[in-house]
C-alpha positions as CSV (number, residue, x, y, z in Angstrom):
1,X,29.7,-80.9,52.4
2,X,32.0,-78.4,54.2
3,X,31.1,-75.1,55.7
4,X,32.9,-72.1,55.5
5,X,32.3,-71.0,58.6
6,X,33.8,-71.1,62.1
7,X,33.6,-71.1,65.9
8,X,33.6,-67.1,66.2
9,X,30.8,-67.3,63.3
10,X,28.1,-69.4,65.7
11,X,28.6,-67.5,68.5
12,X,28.3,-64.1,66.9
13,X,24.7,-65.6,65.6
14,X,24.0,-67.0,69.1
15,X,24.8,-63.5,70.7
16,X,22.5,-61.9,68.2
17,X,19.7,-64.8,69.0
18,X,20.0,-64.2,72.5
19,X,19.5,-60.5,72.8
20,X,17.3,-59.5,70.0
21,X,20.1,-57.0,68.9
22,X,22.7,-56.5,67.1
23,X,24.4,-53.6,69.1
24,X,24.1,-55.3,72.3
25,X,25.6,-58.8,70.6
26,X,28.2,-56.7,69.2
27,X,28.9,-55.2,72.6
28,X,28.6,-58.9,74.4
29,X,31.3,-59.9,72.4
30,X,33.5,-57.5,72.1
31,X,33.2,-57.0,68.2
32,X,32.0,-54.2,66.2
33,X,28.6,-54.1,64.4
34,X,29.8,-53.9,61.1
35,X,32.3,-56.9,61.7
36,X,29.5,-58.8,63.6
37,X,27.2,-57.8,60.7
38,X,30.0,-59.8,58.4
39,X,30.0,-62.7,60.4
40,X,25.9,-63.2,60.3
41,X,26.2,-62.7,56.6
42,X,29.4,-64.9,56.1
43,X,27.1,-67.9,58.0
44,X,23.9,-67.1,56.2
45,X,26.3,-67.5,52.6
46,X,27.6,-71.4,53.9
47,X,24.3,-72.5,55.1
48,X,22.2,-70.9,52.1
49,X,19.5,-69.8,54.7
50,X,18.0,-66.6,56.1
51,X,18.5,-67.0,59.9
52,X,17.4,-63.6,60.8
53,X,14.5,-60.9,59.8
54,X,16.4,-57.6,59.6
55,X,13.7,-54.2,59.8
56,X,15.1,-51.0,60.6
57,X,13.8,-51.4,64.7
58,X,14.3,-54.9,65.4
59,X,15.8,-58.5,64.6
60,X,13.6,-61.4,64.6
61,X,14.6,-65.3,63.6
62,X,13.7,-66.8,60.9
63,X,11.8,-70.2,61.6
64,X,14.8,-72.0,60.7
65,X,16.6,-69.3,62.7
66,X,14.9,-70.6,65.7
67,X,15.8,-74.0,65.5
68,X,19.3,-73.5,64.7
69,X,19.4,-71.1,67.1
70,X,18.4,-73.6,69.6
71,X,21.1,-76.2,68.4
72,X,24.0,-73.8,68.3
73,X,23.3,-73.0,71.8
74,X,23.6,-76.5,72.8
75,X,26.5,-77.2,70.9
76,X,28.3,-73.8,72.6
77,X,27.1,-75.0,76.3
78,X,28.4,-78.4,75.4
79,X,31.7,-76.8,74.2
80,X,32.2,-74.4,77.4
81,X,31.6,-77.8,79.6
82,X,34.3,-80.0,77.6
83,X,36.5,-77.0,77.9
84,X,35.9,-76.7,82.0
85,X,36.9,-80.8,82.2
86,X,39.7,-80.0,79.9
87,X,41.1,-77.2,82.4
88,X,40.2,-79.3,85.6
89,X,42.4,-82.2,84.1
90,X,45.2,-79.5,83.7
91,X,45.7,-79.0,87.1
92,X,46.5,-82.4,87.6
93,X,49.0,-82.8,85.2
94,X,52.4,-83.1,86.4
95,X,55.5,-83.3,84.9
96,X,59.0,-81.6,85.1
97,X,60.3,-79.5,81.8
98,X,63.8,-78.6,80.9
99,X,64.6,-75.9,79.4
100,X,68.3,-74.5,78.1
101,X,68.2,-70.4,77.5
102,X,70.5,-67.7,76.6
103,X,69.9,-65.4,79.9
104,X,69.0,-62.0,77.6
105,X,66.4,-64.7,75.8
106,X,65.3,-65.4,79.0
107,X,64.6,-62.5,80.7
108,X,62.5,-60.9,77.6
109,X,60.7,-64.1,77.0
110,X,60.2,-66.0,79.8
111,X,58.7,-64.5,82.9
112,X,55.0,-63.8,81.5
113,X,55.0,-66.9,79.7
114,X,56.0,-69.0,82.9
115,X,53.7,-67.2,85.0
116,X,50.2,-68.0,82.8
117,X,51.7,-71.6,82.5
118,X,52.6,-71.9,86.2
119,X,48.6,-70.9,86.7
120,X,47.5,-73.1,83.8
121,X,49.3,-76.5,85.0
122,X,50.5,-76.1,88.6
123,X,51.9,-79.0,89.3
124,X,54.2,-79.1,86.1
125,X,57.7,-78.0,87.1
126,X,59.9,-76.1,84.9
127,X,63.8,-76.2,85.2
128,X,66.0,-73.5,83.7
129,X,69.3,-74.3,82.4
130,X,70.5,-70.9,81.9
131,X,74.3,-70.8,79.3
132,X,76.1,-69.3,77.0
133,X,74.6,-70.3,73.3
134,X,77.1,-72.7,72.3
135,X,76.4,-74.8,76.2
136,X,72.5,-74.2,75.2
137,X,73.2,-75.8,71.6
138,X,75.1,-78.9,73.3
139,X,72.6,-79.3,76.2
140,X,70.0,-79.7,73.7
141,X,71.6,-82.3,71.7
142,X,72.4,-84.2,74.3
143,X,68.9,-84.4,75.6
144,X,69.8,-83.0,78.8
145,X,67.6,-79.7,78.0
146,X,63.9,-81.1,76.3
147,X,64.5,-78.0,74.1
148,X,66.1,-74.5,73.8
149,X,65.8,-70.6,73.7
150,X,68.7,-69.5,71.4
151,X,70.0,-67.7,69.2
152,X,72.5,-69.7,66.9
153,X,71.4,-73.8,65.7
154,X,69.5,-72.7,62.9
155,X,73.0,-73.9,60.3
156,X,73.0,-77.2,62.8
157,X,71.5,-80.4,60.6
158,X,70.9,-81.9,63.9
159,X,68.6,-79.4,65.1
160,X,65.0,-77.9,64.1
161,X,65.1,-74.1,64.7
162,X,61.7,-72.1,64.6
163,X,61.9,-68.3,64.7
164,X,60.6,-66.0,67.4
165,X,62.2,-62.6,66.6
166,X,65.1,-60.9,65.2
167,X,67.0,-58.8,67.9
168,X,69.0,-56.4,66.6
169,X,73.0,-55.2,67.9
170,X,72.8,-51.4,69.5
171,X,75.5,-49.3,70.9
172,X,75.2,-49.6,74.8
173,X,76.7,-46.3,76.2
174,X,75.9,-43.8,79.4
175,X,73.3,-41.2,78.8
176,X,75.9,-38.6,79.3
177,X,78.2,-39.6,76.6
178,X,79.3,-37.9,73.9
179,X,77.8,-40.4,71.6
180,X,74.6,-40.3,73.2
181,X,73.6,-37.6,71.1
182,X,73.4,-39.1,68.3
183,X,70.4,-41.0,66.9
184,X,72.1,-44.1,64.8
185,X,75.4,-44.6,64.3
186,X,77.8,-46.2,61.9
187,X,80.2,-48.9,63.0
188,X,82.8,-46.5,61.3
189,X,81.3,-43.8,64.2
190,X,83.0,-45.6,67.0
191,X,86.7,-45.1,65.8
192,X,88.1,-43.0,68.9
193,X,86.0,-44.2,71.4
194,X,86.8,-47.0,73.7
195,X,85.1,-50.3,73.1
196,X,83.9,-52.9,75.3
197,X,83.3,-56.3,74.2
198,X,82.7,-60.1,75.0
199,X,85.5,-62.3,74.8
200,X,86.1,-64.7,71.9
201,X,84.1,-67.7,73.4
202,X,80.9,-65.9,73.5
203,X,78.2,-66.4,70.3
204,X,77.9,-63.3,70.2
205,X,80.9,-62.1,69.6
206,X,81.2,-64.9,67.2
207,X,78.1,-64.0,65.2
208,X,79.7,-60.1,65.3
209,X,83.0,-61.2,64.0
210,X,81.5,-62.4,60.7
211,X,79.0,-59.8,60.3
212,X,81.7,-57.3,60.6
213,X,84.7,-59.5,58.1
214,X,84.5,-57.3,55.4
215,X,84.5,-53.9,57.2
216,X,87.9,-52.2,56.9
217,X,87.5,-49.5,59.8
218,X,86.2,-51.9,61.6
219,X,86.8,-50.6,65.6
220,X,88.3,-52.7,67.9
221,X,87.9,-53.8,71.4
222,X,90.2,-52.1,74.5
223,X,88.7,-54.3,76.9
224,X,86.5,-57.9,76.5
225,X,84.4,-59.4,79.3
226,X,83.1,-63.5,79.1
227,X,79.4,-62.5,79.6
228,X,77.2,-59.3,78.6
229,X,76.1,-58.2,82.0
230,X,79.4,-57.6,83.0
231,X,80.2,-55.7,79.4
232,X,77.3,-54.1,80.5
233,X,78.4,-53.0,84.3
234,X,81.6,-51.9,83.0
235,X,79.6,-49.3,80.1
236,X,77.7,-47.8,82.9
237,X,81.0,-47.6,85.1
238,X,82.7,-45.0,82.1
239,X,84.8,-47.1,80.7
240,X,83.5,-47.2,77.2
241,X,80.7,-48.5,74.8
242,X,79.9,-51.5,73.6
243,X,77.5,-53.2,70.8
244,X,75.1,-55.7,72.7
245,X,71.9,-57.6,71.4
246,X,68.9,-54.9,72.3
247,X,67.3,-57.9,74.9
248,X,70.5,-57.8,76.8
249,X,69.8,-54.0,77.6
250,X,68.6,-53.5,81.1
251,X,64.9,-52.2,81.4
252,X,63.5,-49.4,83.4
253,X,65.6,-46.8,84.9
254,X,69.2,-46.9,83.9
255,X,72.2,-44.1,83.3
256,X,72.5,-46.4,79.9
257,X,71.0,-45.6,76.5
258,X,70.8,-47.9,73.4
259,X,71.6,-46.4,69.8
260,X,71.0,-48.4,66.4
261,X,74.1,-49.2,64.4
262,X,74.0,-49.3,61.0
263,X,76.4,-49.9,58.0
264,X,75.8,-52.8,58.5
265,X,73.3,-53.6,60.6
266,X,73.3,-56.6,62.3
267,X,71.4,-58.8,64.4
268,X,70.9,-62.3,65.6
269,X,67.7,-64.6,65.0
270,X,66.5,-65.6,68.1
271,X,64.4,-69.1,68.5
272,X,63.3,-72.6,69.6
273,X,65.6,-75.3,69.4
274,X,64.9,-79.2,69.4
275,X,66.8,-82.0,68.1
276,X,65.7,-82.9,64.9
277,X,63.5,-86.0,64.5
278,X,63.0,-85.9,68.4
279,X,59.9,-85.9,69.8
280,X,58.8,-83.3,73.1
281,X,56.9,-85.2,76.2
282,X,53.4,-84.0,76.7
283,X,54.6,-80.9,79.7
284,X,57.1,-79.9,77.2
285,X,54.9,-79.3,74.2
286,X,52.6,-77.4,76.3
287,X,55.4,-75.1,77.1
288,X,57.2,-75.3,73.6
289,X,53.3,-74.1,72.3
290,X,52.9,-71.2,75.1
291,X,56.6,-69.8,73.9
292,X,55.1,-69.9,70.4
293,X,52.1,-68.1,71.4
294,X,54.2,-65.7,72.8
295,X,55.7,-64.6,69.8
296,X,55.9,-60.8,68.5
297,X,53.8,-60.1,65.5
């Protein structure tokens, strides 16, 4: 017969065996009484047994309390030992992970997740093939990347695309410009001002091009750049604004500013690629699964 219970569910009733209390289980655990209350009751419904003697001063087991109190226990210390043998065998793993990346991808993504896998499996290393989309796309499909951080592939037959985010186009421009002002902006807005943009060859400008088709005041670009740091540089220089993806905007502090455009609004869908039907070695799905993990709610 199955249970409707879980993990979470057996130690909040261990806590509560253990220390006689619900307010210092609750606290042991990091829950609060009424959700540790919910728990106890949510077990008590699968099983169909009183576990615990509730009086307004104190919490005693019930006699079949006690005894599964003593087997959950021994199942949990069982678990935590499995799980310290499961971590010991990670640090021996070794293995050497390719991974393709748009570089604004990269550096929002990647550091904190490399950093708790670099801790978790030492001895794995990780190689970074940095490119624009379209290389990151072709490096994947060749195999020579085990999978990808991108933002274009999801149209591509040959390729499995799972979502991370959405990551919207803003206006990059100096904080003292006469734009700056402004709180949003329409694409219309930037008629007058001098536009930066990447070059033809770039995804992004790609995936702009046929956001913007149908837009007949659509602005257009004085001067183009190949990549977005150097569309970037040349924004904080004076020489103009430019519409970037918001992870290529520098961090910290910067003389830049980043302002939503609407009308439309437009932005790209940033993911995992692997070639479809292809399956990831084991150092590879661990990272592929961290990546996941690290996905915004």
């Amino acid at each position: 017969m199955a249970h409707k219970f879980d993990l979470a569910d057996l130690q909040a009733f261990a806590a509560v065996a253990r220390l006689g209390s619900f307010r210092a289980a609750a606290q042991s655990i990091h829950l609060s009484q009424p959700a540790l209350s919910r728990r106890i009751d949510k077990l008590e419904a699968a099983l169909g047994v009183r576990l615990l003697e509730r009086t307004t001063r104190r919490v005693d087991l019930s006699q079949v309390g006690r005894e599964f109190a003593r087997k959950v226990q021994s199942l949990l210390d069982e678990l935590d030992s499995t799980l310290l043998g499961l971590d010991e065998l990670a640090l021996q793993r070794t293995g050497l992970v390719t991974v393709a990346c748009v570089p604004s991808a990269t550096r929002y993504f990647l550091p904190a997740v490399l950093r708790r896998f670099h801790l978790r499996f030492p001895r794995i290393r990780v190689r970074l093939h940095d490119a624009h989309a379209h290389e990151v796309l072709g490096t994947v499909l060749s195999g020579e990347a085990d999978f990808g951080l991108n933002f274009i592939g999801r149209q591509e037959a040959a390729v499995d695309f799972t979502l991370l985010m959405r990551d919207p186009f803003v206006l990059a421009c100096r904080r003292d410009h006469v734009l700056a002002r402004r709180g949003s902006l329409r694409w219309s807005d930037l008629q007058g001002h001098a536009l930066l943009s990447m070059g033809p060859s770039s995804g992004n400008r790609l995936l702009l091009d046929r956001a913007l088709a149908g837009l007949a005041d659509r602005p257009q670009p004085v001067f183009e750049a190949r990549h977005v740091q150097t569309v970037l540089g040349l924004v904080e220089a004076g020489l103009g604004v430019a519409a970037v993806p918001r992870l290529a905007m520098p961090t910290g502090k910067t003389a830049l500013v980043a302002l939503a455009l609407t009308e439309p609004e437009v932005d790209r869908e940033v993911g995992l690629i692997t070639r479809h039907g292809s399956r990831l070695g084991p150092a590879a799905e661990i990272l592929h699964g961290f990546i996941l993990d690290s996905r915004p709610p």
